[in-house]
Every structure is written in structure tokens, then in C-alpha cells.
C-alpha positions as CSV (number, residue, x, y, z in Angstrom):
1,X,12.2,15.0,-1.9
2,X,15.0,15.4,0.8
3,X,16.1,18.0,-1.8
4,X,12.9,19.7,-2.6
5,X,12.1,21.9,0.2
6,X,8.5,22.1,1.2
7,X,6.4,23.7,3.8
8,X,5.7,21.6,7.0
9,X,2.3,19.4,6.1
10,X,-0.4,18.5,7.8
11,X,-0.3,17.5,11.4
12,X,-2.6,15.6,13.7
13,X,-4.4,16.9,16.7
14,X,-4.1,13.8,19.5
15,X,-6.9,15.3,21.7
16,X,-9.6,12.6,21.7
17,X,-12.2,15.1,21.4
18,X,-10.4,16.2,18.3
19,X,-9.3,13.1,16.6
20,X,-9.3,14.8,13.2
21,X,-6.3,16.6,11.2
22,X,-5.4,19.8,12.7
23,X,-2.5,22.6,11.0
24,X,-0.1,24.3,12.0
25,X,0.1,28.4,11.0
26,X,2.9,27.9,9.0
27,X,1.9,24.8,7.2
28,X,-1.5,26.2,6.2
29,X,-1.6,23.8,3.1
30,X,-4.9,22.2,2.9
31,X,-8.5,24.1,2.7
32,X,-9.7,21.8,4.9
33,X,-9.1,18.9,7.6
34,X,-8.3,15.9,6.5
35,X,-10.5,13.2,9.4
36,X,-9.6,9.4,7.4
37,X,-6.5,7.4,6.2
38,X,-6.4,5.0,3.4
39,X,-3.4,2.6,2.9
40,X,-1.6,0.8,0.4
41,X,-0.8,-2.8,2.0
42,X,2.2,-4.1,0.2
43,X,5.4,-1.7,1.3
44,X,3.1,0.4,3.2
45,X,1.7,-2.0,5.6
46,X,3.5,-4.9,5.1
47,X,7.3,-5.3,4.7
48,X,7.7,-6.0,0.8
49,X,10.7,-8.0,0.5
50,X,9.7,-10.8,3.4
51,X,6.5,-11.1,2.6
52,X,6.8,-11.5,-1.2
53,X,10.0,-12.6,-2.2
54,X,10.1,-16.2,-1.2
55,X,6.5,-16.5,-1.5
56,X,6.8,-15.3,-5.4
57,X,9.9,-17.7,-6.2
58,X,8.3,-20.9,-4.9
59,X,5.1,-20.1,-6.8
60,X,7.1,-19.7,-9.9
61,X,9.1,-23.4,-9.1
62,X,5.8,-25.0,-8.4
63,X,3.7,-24.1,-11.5
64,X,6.1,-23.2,-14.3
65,X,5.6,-25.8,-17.0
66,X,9.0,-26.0,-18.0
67,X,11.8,-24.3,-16.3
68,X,11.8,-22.0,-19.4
69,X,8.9,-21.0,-18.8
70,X,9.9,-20.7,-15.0
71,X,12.9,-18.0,-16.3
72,X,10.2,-16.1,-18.6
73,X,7.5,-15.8,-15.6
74,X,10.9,-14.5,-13.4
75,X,11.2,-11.9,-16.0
76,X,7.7,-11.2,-16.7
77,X,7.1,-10.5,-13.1
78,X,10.3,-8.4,-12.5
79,X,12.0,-11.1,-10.1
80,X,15.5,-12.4,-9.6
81,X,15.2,-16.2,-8.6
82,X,18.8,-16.3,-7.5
83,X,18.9,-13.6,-5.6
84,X,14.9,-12.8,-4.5
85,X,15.5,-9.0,-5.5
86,X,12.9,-7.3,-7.7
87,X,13.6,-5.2,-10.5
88,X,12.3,-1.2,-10.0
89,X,10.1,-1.9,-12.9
90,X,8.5,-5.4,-11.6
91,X,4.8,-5.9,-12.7
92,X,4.7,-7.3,-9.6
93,X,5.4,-4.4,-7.1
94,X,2.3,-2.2,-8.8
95,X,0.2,-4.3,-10.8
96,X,-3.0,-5.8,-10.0
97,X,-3.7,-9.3,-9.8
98,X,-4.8,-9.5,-13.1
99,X,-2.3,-8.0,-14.7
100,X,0.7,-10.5,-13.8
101,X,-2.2,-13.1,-14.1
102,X,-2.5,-12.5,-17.5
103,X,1.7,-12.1,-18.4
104,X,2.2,-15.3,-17.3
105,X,-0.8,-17.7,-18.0
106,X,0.8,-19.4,-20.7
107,X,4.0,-20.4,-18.5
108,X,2.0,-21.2,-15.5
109,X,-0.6,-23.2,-14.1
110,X,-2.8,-20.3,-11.8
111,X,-4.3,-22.5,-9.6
112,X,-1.6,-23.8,-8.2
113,X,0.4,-20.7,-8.9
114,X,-2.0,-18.7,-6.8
115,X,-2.7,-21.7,-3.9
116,X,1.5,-21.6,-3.5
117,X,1.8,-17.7,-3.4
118,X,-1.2,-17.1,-0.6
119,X,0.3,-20.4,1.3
120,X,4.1,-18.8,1.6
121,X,3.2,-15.0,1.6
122,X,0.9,-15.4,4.3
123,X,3.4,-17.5,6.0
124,X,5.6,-15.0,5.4
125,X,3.9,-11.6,5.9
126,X,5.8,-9.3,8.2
127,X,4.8,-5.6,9.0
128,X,6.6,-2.8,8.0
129,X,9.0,-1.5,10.7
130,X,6.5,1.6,12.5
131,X,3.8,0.8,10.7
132,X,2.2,-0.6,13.9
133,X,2.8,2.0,16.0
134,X,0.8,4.2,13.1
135,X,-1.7,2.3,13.5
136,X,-1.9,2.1,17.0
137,X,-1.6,5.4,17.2
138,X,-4.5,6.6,15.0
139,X,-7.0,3.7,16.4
140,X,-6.1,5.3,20.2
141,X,-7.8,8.5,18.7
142,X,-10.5,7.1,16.6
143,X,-9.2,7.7,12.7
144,X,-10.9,6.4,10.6
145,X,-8.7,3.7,8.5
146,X,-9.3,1.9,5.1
147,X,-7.0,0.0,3.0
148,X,-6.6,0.0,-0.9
149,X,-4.2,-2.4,-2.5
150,X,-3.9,-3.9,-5.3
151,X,-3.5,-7.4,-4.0
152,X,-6.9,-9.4,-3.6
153,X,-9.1,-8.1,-1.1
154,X,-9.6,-11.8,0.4
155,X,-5.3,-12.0,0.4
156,X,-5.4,-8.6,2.4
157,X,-7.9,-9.8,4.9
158,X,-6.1,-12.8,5.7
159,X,-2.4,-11.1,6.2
160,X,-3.9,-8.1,7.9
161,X,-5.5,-10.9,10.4
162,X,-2.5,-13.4,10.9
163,X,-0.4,-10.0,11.6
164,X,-3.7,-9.7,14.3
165,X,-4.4,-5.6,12.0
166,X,-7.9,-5.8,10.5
167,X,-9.4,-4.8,13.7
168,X,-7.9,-1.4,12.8
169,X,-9.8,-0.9,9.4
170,X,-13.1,0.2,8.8
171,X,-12.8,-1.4,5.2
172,X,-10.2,-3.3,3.6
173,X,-10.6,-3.2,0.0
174,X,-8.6,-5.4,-3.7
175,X,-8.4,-4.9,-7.1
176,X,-11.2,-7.3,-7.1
177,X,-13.5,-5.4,-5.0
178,X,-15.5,-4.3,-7.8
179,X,-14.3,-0.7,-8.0
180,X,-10.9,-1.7,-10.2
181,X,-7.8,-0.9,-8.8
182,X,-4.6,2.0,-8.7
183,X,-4.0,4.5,-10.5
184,X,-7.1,4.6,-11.0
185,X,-9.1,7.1,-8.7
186,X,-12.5,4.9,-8.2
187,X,-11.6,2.6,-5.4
188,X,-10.3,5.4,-3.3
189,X,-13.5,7.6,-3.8
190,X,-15.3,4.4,-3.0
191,X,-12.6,3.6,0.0
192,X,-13.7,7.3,1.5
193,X,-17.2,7.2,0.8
194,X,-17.1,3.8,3.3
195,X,-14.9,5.8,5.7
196,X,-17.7,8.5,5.8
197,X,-15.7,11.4,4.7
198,X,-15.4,12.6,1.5
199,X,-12.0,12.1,-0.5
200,X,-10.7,15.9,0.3
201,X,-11.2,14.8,4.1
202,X,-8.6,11.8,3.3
203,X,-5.3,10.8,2.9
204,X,-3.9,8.5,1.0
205,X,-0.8,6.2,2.2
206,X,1.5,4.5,-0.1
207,X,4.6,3.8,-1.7
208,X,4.6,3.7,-5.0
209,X,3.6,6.1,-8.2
210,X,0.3,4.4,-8.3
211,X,-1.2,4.7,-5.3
212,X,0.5,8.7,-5.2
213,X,-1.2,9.2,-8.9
214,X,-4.4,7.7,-7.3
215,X,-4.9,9.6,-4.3
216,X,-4.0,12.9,-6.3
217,X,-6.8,11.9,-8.7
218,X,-9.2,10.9,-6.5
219,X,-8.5,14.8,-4.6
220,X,-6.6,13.0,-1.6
221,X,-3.9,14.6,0.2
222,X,-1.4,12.1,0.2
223,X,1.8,10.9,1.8
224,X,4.9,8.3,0.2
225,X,6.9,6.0,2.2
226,X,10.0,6.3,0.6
227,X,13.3,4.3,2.5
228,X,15.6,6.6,1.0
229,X,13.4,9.9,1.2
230,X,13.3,10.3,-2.5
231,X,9.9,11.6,-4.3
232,X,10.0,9.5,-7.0
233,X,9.3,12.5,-9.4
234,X,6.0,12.4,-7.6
235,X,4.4,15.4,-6.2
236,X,3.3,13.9,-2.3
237,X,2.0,16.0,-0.2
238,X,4.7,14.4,2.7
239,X,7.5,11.7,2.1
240,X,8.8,10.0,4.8
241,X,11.1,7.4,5.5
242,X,8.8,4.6,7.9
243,X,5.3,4.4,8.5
244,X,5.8,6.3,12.3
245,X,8.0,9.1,10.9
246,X,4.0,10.2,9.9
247,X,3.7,10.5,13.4
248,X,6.3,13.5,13.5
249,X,3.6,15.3,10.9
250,X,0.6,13.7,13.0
251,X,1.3,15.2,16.2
């Protein structure tokens, strides 16, 4: 996207009696004001890497039943034991739940798979460097927030609270929600409808294909977090490179 040259997008009016998407002339992009944010957690929200990594390794050591079938649940999931790093294609970066759930079942005992992971990741959770200062920064002037990920909704709750963010969000919403998860449009519709604005009024935060290819679905302007400013091949509305660089378009 640092190659693709696009007009200026949407940008915030901080005016408290006008806490709602305002444009400038020359960036005259959307047919109407966007008033909501929804969120991706997991390299949106929430620093990927710290709050995964470790937390996704130990899982692996403390429910494979074999150590072959620790290697085959590494690879299933798209992780690198010796080294942490996850592969661009990892299952576990954009899949729900379920998904990895049902890759590895066979290699792993869940229950303890899934008691290790929430134990460490939650232990682990950091933010994303600016995405506080988003958040702050849209809660001073009364936005609307929601967040979508396709984590468990009870996970999200409880490292959204032990970061001290949930206060923030009108509605914090899983895979498991009941409304299925990304790329699939539903759970944003539904994410929107709870925010009290329809999905043209929103847009959608996130970092990876799905959530892009969900938010454009579901009729959401939307915006990527990419570190090193590429599109992906994705057609965001905005890319940026941290969560408060939105701030330069929100302003």
C-alpha cells in the first residue's frame, strides 16, 4: 500500500458535540459518516507475538501425547517451537477456535491444551504499541467501540480486562458468540447492530485478510494495521503502520 497511492480517507472530527467521522474535501470517499469502530483483538489490540507465542508453545509441551505429535501440532498450527516465530500461513494467526481445535485433536489433549494456553496468554497479553492511545482517544469523544475476534469471546473478555480495556467496548464479541466468525460478514453486521449504527456507519479494524474481507462484506469501511505498510493485496480503505497512526486520519 506505501506504493499504491490513494486519496486521503476518512478523518475524525474531535469536537465533543461531533464525536462522529467527519471528511475532508479532498478525501470525499465515503457517502456517508462513519459514527462506530469495530476491532480485531489479536495484532490489532493486543501485541501478537508476546501474547501468543510462549503461551502457544507451552500448550503444545503440556498436552501433546507424544512429542511427535508435539512436532505435528507445531506444524499444524503454523509455529516454530525453537524459535516462537509463526509461519505467514499459521492456522493459528486467522483461524477460529475451532478450526486449530479440530487440526490438532488427535495429538492433543484440549482440556488441558486450552487450560495452558488461557493460563500463559493471559499472563502474557501485552497491548499493541498505540493501540491505547486509540482507544483513549475515541472513548474521550464518545465512539462507539466493539470488538470481533476470532479468539473466544470469554478469552477476549478476560485479556481486554487484565490489560484494564473492556471499559472501552460497548460489546466484545468470539467466534463463539453465536454469530460464527471472520471472513464471514455476520458477526460484524451483528457487532454494528449492538453498536447502534448500521454497518455503512462503521469501520472495521484489523490486521489480517479476514477481518479486511469481512468488513468489506459486511459494507464496512475498513482500515489494516500493517507493520511494514504493505496492503496485503487487500483493498483497505486506510493502512497504517500502529494502531495511533489512525489518529493522523482521525483528526
Amino acid at each position: 500500500m506505501a506504493d499504491d497511492p490513494r486519496p486521503e480517507a476518512a478523518v475524525f472530527d474531535t469536537r465533543p458535540e461531533a464525536a462522529v467521522f467527519d471528511t475532508r474535501p479532498e478525501a470525499a470517499v465515503f457517502d456517508t459518516r462513519p459514527e462506530a469502530v469495530v476491532f480485531d483483538k489479536d495484532g490489532t489490540l493486543l501485541d501478537f507475538a508476546p501474547t501468543w507465542s510462549d503461551a502457544l508453545c507451552a500448550a503444545i509441551e503440556a498436552s501433546a501425547h507424544s512429542p511427535a505429535d508435539a512436532d505435528e501440532a507445531a506444524r499444524a498450527l503454523g509455529i516454530d517451537r525453537s524459535t516462537g516465530r509463526f509461519t505467514p500461513d499459521s492456522l493459528f494467526l486467522v483461524g477460529p477456535n475451532d478450526a486449530c481445535d479440530d487440526l490438532t485433536r488427535h495429538l492433543l489433549d484440549l482440556p488441558s491444551y486450552r487450560r495452558v494456553l488461557a493460563e500463559r496468554s493471559s499472563a502474557g497479553a501485552r497491548p499493541l504499541p498505540g493501540a491505547v492511545e486509540l482507544l483513549e482517544a475515541l472513548a474521550a469523544v464518545g465512539v462507539p467501540m466493539a470488538v470481533m475476534t476470532n479468539d473466544s469471546e470469554e478469552m477476549a473478555r478476560t485479556q481486554l480486562g487484565g490489560l484494564g480495556l473492556l471499559a472501552h467496548f460497548t460489546t466484545v464479541m468470539g467466534f463463539d458468540s453465536g454469530f460464527g466468525g471472520k471472513p464471514g460478514p455476520a458477526p460484524l453486521v451483528e457487532a454494528a447492530r449492538r453498536l447502534g449504527v448500521g454497518p455503512d456507519r462503521c469501520l472495521m479494524v484489523g490486521d489480517t485478510g479476514h477481518d479486511i474481507d469481512a468488513g468489506i462484506a459486511a459494507g464496512m469501511r475498513t482500515a489494516l494495521i500493517s507493520a511494514d505498510g504493505d496492503d496485503l493485496g487487500l483493498d483497505p480503505t486506510i493502512v497504517v503502520r500502529r494502531p495511533d497512526e489512525l489518529l493522523v486520519h482521525l483528526t
